[in-house]
GUBA-604191 format. One record per residue (C-alpha): x, z, y. Coordinates in nm, 2 decimals. Layout:
((X; Z; Y))
...
***
This chain:
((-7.52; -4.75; -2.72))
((-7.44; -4.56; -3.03))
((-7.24; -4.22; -3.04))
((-6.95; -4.25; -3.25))
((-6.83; -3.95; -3.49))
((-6.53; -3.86; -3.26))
((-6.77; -3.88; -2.93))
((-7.00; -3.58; -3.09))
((-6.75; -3.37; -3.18))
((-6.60; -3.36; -2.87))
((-6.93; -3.30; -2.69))
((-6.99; -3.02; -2.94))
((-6.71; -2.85; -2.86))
((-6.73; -2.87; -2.49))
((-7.07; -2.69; -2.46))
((-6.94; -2.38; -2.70))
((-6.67; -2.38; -2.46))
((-6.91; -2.34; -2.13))
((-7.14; -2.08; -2.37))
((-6.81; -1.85; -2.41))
((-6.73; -1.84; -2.05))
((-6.87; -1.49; -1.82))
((-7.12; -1.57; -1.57))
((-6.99; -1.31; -1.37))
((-6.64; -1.17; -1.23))
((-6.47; -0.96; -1.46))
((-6.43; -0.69; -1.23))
((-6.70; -0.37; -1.22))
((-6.97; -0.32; -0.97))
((-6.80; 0.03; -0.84))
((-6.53; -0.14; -0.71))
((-6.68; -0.44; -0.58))
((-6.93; -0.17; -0.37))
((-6.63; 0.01; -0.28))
((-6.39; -0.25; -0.11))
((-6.73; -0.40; 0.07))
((-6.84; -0.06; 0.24))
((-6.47; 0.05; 0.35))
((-6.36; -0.32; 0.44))
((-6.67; -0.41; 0.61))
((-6.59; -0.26; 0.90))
((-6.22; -0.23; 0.91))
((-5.95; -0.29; 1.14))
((-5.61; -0.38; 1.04))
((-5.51; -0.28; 1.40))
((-5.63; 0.05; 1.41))
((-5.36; 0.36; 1.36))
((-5.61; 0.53; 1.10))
((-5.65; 0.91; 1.21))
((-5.92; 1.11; 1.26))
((-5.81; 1.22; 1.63))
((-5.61; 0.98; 1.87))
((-5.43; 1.26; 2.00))
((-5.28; 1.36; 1.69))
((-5.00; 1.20; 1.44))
((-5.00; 0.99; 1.15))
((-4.75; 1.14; 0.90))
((-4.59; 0.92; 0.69))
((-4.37; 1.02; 0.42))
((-4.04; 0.76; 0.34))
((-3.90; 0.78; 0.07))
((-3.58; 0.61; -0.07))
((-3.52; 0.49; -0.44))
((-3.13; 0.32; -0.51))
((-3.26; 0.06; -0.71))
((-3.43; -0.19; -0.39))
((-3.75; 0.04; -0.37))
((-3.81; 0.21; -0.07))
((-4.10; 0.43; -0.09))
((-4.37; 0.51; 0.15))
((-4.65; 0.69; 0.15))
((-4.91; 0.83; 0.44))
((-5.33; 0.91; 0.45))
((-5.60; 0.63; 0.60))
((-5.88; 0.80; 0.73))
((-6.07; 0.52; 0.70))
((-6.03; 0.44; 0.32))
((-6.18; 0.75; 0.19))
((-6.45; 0.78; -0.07))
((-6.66; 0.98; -0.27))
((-6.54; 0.90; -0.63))
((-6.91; 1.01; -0.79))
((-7.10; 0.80; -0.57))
((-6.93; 0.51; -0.69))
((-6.89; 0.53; -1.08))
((-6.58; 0.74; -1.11))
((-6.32; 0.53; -0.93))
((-6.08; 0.70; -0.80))
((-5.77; 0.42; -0.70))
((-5.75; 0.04; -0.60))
((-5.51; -0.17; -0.51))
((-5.51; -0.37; -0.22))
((-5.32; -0.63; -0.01))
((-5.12; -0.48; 0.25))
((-5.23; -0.74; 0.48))
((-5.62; -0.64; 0.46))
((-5.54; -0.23; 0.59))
((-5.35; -0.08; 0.83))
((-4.93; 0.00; 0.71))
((-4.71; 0.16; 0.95))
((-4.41; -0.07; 1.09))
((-4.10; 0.10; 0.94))
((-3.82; -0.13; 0.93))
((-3.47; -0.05; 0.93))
((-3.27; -0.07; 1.24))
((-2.97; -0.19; 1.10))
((-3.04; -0.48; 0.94))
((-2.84; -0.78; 0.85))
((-3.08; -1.00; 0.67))
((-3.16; -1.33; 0.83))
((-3.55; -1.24; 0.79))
((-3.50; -0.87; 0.89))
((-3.75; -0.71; 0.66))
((-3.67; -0.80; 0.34))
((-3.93; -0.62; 0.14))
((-4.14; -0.85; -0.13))
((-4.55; -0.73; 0.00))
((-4.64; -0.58; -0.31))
((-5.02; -0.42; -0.31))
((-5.07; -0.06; -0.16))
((-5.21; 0.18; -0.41))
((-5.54; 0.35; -0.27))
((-5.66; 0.70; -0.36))
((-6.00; 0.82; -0.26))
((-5.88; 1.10; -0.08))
((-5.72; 0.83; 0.17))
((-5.38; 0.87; 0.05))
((-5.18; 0.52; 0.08))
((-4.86; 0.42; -0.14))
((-4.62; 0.17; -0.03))
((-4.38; 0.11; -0.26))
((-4.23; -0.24; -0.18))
((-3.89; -0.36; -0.35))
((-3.64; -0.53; -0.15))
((-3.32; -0.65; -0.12))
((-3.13; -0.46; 0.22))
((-2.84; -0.55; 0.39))
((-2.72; -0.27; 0.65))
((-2.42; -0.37; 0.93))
((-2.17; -0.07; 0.76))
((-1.83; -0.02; 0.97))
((-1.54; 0.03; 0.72))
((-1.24; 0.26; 0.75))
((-0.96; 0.08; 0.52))
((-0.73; 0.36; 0.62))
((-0.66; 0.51; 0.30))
((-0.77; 0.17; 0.10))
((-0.77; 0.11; -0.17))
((-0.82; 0.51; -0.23))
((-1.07; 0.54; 0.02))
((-1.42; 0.62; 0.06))
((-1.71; 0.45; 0.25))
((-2.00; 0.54; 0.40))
((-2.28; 0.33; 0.49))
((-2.61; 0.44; 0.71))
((-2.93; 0.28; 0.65))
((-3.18; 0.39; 0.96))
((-3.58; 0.32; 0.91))
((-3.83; 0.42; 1.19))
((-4.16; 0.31; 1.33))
((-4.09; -0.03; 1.53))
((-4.36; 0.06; 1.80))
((-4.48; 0.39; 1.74))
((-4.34; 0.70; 1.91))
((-4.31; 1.03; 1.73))
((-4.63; 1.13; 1.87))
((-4.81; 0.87; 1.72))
((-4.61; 0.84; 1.41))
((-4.41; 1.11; 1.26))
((-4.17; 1.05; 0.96))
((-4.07; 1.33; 0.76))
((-3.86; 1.33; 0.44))
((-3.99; 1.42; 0.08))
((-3.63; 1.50; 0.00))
((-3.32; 1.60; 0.11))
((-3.18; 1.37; -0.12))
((-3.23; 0.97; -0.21))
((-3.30; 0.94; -0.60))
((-3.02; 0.76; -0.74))
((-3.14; 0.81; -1.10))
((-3.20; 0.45; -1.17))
((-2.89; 0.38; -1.02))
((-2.67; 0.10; -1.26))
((-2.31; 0.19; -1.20))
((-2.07; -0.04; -1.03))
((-1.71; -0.23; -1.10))
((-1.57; -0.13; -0.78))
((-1.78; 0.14; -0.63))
((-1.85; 0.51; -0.76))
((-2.17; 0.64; -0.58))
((-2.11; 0.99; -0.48))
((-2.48; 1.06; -0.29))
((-2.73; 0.92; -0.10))
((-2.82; 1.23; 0.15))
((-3.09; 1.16; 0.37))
((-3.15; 1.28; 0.74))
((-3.49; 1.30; 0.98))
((-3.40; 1.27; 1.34))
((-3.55; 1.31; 1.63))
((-3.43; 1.12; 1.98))
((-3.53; 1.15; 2.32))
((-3.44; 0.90; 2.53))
((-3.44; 0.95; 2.92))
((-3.69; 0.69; 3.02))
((-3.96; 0.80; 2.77))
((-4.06; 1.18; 2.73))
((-4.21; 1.09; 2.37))
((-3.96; 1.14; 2.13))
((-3.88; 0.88; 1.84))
((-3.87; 0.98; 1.52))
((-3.64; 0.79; 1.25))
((-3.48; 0.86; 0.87))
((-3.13; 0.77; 0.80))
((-2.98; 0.76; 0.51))
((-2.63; 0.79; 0.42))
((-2.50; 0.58; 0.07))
((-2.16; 0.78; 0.01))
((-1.97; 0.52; -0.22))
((-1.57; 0.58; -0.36))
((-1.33; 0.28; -0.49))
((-1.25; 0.27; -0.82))
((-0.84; 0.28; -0.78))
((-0.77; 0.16; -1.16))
((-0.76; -0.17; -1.12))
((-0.55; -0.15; -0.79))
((-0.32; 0.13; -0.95))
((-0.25; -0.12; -1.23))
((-0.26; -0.44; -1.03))
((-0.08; -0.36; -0.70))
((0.16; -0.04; -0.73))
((0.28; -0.03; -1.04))
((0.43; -0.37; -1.01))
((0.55; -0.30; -0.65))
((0.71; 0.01; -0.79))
((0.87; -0.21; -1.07))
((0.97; -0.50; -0.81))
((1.15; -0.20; -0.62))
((1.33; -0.05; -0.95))
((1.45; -0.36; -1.00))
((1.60; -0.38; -0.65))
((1.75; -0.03; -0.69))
((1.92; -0.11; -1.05))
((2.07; -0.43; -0.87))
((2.34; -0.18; -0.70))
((2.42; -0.12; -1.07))
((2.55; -0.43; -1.11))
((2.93; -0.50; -1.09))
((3.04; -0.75; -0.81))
((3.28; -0.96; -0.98))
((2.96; -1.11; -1.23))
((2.85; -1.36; -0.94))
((2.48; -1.24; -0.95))
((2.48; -0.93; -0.80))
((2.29; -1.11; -0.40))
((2.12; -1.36; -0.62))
((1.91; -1.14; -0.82))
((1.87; -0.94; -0.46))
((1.76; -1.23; -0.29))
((1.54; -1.34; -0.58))
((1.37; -0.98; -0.61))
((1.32; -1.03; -0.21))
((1.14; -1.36; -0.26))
((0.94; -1.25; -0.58))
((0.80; -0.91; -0.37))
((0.72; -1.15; -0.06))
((0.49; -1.37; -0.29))
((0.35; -1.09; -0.42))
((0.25; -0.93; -0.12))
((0.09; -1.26; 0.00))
((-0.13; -1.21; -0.28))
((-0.21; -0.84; -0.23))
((-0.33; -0.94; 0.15))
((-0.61; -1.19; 0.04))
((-0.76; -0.88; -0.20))
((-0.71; -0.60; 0.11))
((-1.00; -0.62; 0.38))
((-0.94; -0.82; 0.69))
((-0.93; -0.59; 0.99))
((-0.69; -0.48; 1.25))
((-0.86; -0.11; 1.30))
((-0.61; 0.04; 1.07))
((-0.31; -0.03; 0.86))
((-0.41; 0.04; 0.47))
((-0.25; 0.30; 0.34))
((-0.12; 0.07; 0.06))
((-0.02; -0.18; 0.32))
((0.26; 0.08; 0.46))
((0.36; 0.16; 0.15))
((0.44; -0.21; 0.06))
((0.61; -0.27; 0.41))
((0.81; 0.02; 0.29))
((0.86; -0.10; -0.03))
((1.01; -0.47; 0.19))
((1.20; -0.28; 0.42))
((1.40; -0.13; 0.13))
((1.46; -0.44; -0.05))
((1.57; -0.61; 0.25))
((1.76; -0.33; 0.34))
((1.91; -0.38; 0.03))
((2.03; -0.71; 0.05))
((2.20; -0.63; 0.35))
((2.36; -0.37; 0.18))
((2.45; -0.62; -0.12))
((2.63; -0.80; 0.15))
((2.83; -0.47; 0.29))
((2.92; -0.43; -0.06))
((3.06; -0.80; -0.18))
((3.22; -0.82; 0.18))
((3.46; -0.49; 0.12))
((3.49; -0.57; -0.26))
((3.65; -0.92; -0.19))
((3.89; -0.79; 0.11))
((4.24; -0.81; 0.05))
((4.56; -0.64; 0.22))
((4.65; -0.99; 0.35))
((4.31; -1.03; 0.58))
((4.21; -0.69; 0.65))
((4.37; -0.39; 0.75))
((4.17; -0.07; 0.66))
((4.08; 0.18; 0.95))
((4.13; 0.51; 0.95))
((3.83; 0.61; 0.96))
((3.72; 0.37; 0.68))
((3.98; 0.53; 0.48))
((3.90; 0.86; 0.56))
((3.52; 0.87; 0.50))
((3.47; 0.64; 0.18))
((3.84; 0.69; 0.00))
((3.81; 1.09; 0.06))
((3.52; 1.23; 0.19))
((3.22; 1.06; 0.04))
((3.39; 1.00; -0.31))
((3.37; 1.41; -0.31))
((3.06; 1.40; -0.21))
((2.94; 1.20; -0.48))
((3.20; 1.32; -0.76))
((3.37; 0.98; -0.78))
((3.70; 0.92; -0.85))
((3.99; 0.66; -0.97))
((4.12; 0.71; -1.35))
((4.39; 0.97; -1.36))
((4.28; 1.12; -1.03))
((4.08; 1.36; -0.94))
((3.96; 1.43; -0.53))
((3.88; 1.75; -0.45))
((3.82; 1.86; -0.09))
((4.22; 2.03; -0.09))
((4.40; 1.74; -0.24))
((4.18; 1.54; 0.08))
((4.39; 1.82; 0.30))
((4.72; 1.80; 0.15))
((4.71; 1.40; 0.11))
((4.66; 1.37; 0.49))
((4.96; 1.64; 0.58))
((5.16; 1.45; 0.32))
((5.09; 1.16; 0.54))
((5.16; 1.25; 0.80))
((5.50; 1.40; 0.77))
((5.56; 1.07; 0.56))
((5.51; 0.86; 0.88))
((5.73; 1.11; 1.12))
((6.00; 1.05; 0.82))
((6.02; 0.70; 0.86))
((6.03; 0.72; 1.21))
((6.37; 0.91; 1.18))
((6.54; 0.74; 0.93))
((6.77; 0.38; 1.07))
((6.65; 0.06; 0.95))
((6.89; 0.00; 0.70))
((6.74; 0.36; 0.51))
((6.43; 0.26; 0.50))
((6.51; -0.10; 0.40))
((6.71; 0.08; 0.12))
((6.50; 0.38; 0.07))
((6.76; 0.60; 0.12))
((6.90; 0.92; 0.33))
((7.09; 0.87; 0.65))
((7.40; 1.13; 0.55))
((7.63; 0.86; 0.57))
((7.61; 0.82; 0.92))
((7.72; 1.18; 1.04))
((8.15; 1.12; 0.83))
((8.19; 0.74; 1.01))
((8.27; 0.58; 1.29))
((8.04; 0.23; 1.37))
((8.18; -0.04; 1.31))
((8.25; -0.28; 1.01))
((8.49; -0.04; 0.80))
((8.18; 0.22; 0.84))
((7.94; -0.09; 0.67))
((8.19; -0.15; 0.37))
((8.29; 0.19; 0.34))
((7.95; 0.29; 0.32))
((7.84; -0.03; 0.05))
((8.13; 0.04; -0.15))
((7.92; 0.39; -0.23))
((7.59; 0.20; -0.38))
((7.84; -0.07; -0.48))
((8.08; -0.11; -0.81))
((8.40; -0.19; -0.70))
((8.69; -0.40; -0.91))
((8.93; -0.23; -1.15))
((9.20; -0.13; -0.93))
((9.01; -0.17; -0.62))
((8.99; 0.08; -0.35))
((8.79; 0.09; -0.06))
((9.13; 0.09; 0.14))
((9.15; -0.26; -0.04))
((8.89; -0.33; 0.11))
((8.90; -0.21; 0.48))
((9.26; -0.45; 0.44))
((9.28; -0.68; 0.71))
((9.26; -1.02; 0.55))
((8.93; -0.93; 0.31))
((8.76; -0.73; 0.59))
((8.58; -1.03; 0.76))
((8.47; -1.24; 0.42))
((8.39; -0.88; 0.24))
((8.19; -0.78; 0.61))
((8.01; -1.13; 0.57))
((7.90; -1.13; 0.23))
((7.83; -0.74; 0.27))
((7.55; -0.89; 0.54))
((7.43; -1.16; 0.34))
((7.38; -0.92; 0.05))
((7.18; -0.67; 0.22))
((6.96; -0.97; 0.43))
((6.86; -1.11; 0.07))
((6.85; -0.70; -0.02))
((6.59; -0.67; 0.28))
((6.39; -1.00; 0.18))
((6.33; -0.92; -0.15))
((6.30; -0.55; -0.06))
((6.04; -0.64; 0.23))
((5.83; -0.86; -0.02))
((5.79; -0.60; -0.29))
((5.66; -0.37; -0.05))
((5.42; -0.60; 0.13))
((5.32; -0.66; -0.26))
((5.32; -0.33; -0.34))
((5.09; -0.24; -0.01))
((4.87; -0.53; -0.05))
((4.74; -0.45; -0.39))
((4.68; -0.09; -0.25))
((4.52; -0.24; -0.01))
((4.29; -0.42; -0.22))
((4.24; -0.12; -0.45))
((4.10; 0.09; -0.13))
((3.88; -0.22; -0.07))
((3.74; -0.24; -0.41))
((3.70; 0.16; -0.44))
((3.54; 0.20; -0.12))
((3.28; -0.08; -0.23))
((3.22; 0.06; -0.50))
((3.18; 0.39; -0.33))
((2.89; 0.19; -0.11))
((2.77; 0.07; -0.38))
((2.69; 0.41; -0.55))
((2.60; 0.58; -0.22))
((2.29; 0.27; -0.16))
((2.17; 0.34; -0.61))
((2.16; 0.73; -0.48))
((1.95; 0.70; -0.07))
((1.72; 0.37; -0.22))
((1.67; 0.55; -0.53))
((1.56; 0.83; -0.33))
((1.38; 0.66; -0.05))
((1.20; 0.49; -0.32))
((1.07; 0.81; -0.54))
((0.95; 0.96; -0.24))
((0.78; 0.69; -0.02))
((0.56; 0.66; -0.40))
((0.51; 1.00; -0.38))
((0.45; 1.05; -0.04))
((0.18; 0.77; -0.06))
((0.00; 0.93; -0.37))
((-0.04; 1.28; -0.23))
((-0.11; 1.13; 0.10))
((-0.42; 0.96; -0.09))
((-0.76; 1.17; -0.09))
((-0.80; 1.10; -0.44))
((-0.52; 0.88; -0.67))
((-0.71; 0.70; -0.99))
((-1.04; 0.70; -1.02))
((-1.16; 0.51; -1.36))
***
């Protein structure tokens, strides 16, 4: 069969291909020679140290970036670096020597050990580095106390798995973790990573057992909650506190309470889903908010207080004494209110209450007919009883005829009719008189009603106001620390 142009090329090619490939491994004799005489007799299982008796000291190390570092001597894996062309270092499998079992106690990853089996770096001295990265997740208990200004501290504890501390000793390179590759977080501010050796004896076992723990000391950022969560709180509360600014009589003055109460209840239902779930602690932000509630609700109550005196009337309530006495005298003083054209001042409240009262034991003296009349009772001490006494005593507040005496009048034949119509008058006179006091007292009435509302009124702007400024304040002193960016 012939070859065909396109068939010898390609069989050219093919054998320069197979000339330009090594007959041999790439790597060097020395470290073939090396791995063969220290593997060759090797066992994984045996704790490399010269004496039994003695430990293995391992140094851990921790690097915040998912590297833990380890690092400890293998007898057994020692050479002489001129007998064997100047190699000083290889790199093996961790599955072909000996590695101590250090595994942290803690852990909350479904396969435990989480390290990636990266190769152990071998010195000729014997010296071993382990430096395996990993992804760890530690069971942390949080303290939401002071959250979200609150700082957290989580443990991470490594130690042999089956060794004792006579067998294995850890010791710490550092009294610190490095945290210098550390990449900064959203939420979290990392404040140290100390580190701590310690040494346990349990009562069943006299060996001691030796572990490293080491602390990750992390703060919340509080910006974004500052900005998100109190400074609207605090503006839903203002709001609640200008509502007692409002004047009754505009219609809106409960609505925009209620609405204000509703708005902050959404608002906190949102909050609860970004606070951590737990029932160890109340947040420190959560009492504030229930404060924050507690004062709008109290307010609407108030609102209520306020519309009910406002719209009271001399016709369905009576004021009380004490009503009148502590929010038409003595808190109006307090406060420096007062009605245009009068000013109260702690001795008009004095005088206005003796003026009172001597007002009231005046009335109780004068007859009927001088209070119906509003006037004195002189005229009672000169007469006799009796109808003459009546029109005698009319004809005084009453213009008589030309020509006409009050003898005319005390005559026999006008005494009945002028007696009659003299009684008439003065039951029309006490009618009319009666209705334009009850008016008169009424629309006092009202007046107190409306002036001791809006005395309420101004006392609930001054104590929420308050209560307000200094549950904020209390909360943000209370606070280890108030924003960190």
């Amino acid at each position: 069969m012939s070859e065909t142009p396109a068939t010898s090329h390609l069989g050219a090619l093919f054998c320069c291909v197979l000339l330009c490939l090594p007959k041999g491994t790439v790597q060097g004799p020395h470290e073939k020679r090396i791995l063969n005489d220290l593997l060759k007799n090797y066992n994984v299982l045996e704790r490399p140290v010269a004496n039994e008796s003695e430990p293995l000291v391992v140094s851990f190390g921790l690097t915040l970036q998912q590297i833990i570092d380890v690092e400890w001597n293998d007898v057994n894996l020692r050479w002489n670096a001129s007998e064997y062309g100047g190699v000083q270092d290889l790199r093996i499998p961790p599955k072909n020597i000996w590695k101590p079992d250090v595994l942290m106690y803690n852990s909350a990853d479904e396969k435990f050990d989480s390290t990636y089996p990266t190769n152990v770096v071998l010195k000729n001295n014997g010296s071993c580095l382990y430096v395996p990265p990993g992804i760890f997740k530690s069971t942390c208990k949080i303290d939401i106390t002071w959250f979200p200004f609150d700082d957290q501290e989580c443990k991470m504890k490594f130690g042999s798995w089956t060794y004792d501390g006579w067998q294995l000793d850890l010791i710490l390179p550092s009294d610190e973790g490095d945290a210098s590759n550390f990449i900064p977080n959203g939420e979290w501010t990392l404040l140290g990573v100390p580190g701590k050796r310690n040494e346990i004896s349990y009562a069943c076992c006299p060996q001691p057992y030796i572990d490293i723990t080491y602390t990750i000391l992390i703060r919340r950022r509080t910006l974004y909650y500052f900005s998100n969560l109190i400074v609207p709180c605090v503006l839903i509360a203002s709001m609640a506190v200008l509502g007692f600014t409002l004047p009754p009589d505009s219609g809106e003055k409960l609505s925009l309470g209620v609405t204000i109460l509703l708005s902050l209840t959404v608002f906190l239902n949102m909050v609860a889903e970004s606070m951590p779930t737990t029932s160890d602690a109340v947040p420190l932000i959560g009492t504030y908010f229930n404060c924050i509630m507690f004062m709008v609700a109290s307010s609407v109550v108030s609102t209520v207080l306020i519309l009910n005196y406002h719209h009271r009337s001399g016709e369905t309530h009576e004021m009380a004494p004490w009503v009148r006495s502590v929010f038409l005298q003595w808190m109006p003083w307090l406060l420096r209110m007062s009605r245009p054209g009068e000013k109260i001042t702690r001795k008009n409240i004095i005088m206005n209450n003796k003026m009172k009262e001597l007002e009231l034991k005046e009335r109780s003296s004068k007859s009927l007919l001088a209070n119906v009349l509003d006037m004195d009772d002189d005229y009672r001490g000169g007469l006799a009883p009796g109808p003459l006494t009546l029109a005698a005593n009319s004809a005084n507040y009453t213009r008589l005829p030309p020509g006409q005496s009050v003898d005319d009048l005390a005559a026999p034949g006008c005494l009945a009719g002028c007696a009659r119509e003299l009684q008439l008058i003065l039951r029309e006179l006490r009618t009319v008189t009666d209705r334009l006091r009850q008016d008169d007292e009424e629309a006092v009435v009202t007046s107190d009603w409306k002036f001791a509302a809006m005395v309420v009124d101004r006392l609930c702007l001054i104590v929420f106001t308050l209560f307000t400024v200094v549950a904020t304040v209390a909360v943000l002193l209370s606070a280890p620390h108030i924003i960190v960016p």
